[in-house]
Structure formats: C-alpha cells, structure tokens
C-alpha positions as CSV (number, residue, x, y, z in Angstrom):
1,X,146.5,-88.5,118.6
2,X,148.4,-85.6,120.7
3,X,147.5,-82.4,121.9
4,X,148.7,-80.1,119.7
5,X,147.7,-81.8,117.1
6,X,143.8,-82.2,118.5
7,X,143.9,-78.4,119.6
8,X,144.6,-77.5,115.5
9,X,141.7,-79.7,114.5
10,X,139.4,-78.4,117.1
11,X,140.7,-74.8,116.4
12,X,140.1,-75.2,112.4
13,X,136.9,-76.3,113.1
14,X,135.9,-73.5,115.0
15,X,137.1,-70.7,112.7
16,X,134.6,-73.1,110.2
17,X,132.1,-72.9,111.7
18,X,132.1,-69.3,113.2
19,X,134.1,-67.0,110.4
20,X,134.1,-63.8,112.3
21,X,136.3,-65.2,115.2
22,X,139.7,-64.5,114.0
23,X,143.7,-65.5,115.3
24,X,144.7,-68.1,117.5
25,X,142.5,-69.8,120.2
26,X,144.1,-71.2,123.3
27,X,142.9,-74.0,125.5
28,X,141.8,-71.4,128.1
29,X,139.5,-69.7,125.7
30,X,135.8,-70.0,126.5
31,X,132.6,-70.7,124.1
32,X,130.9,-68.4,126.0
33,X,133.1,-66.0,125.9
34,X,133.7,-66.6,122.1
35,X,130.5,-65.9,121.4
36,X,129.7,-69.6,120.9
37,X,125.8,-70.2,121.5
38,X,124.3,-73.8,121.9
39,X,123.7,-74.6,118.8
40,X,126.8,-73.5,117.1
41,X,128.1,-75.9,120.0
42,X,126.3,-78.9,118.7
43,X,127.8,-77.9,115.5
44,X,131.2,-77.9,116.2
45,X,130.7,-81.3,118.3
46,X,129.4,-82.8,115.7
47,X,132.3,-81.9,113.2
48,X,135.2,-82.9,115.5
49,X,133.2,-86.3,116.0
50,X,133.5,-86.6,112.4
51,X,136.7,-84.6,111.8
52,X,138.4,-86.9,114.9
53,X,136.7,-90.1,114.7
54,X,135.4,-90.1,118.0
55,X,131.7,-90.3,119.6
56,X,131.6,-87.9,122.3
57,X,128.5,-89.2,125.2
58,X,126.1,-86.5,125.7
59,X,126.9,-86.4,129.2
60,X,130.4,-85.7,128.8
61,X,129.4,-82.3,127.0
62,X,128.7,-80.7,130.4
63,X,132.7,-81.0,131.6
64,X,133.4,-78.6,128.1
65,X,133.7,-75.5,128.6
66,X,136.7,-74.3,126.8
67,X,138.6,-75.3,123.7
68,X,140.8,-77.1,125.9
69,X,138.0,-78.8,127.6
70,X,137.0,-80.2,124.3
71,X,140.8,-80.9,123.7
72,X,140.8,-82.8,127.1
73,X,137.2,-84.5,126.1
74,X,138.4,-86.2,122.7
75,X,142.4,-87.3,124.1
76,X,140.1,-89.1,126.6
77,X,137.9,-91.2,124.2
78,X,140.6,-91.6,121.8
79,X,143.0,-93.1,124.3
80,X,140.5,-94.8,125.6
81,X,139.8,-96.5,122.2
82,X,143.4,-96.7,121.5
83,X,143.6,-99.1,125.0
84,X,140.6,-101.6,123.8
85,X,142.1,-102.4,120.4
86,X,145.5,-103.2,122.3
C-alpha cells in the first residue's frame, strides 16, 4: 500500500462521509479545522478500517490529527502486517 494511494482512499472516504466538504484535501488539512466532530471521526475510522483492511488500536487515534496523520497511522499497521506474513 503507498501513500498516494492511501491519501485517495482516506480522502474518498471523507468526502463520504461529510458531503459539504468539497476539492482536494492535503495531508496538512486538519479534522478540526474541517469541521470534523468526534463522531464523524469514529465514522471515518471505522470506514478506512474496513475500506483498508487494517485495525487501527484505540490508542493510536490520539497521534491523528490531520488527514495525513491518518495517512501515516494506516502505512504503519499495514507495513507492519506486511513484515509478519514475510
């Protein structure tokens, strides 16, 4: 899995899940600052989990921030995985 590729998953999911935000988002975009509450939070989690494959720990959730946070969060566990079935 690459970035570029992760970032257009992440950034698909997004737009899903909150419609009104429109155009690109870049790594350096905040939820907060997106308008992203909590909850909607959860929900996108929860869809790139599915969407990715990946279990994200709840105590990882506190290091995301930004898309690219998220971005960051899921290469991690994926490569991660990647390195056990090798």
């Amino acid at each position: 899995m690459d970035r570029e590729h992760t970032h257009a998953v992440i950034t698909k999911l997004i737009h899903r899940e909150v419609p009104e935000l429109t155009g690109d988002l870049t790594p350096a975009d905040g939820f907060e600052t997106l308008g992203i509450d909590s909850m909607t939070m959860i929900d996108v989690i929860v869809a790139t989990e599915r969407e990715l494959g990946v279990k994200i720990a709840d105590n990882r959730l506190a290091d995301v921030a930004t898309v690219g946070d998220l971005v960051d969060v899921v290469l991690t566990i994926s490569n991660a995985r990647q390195g056990d079935e090798s």
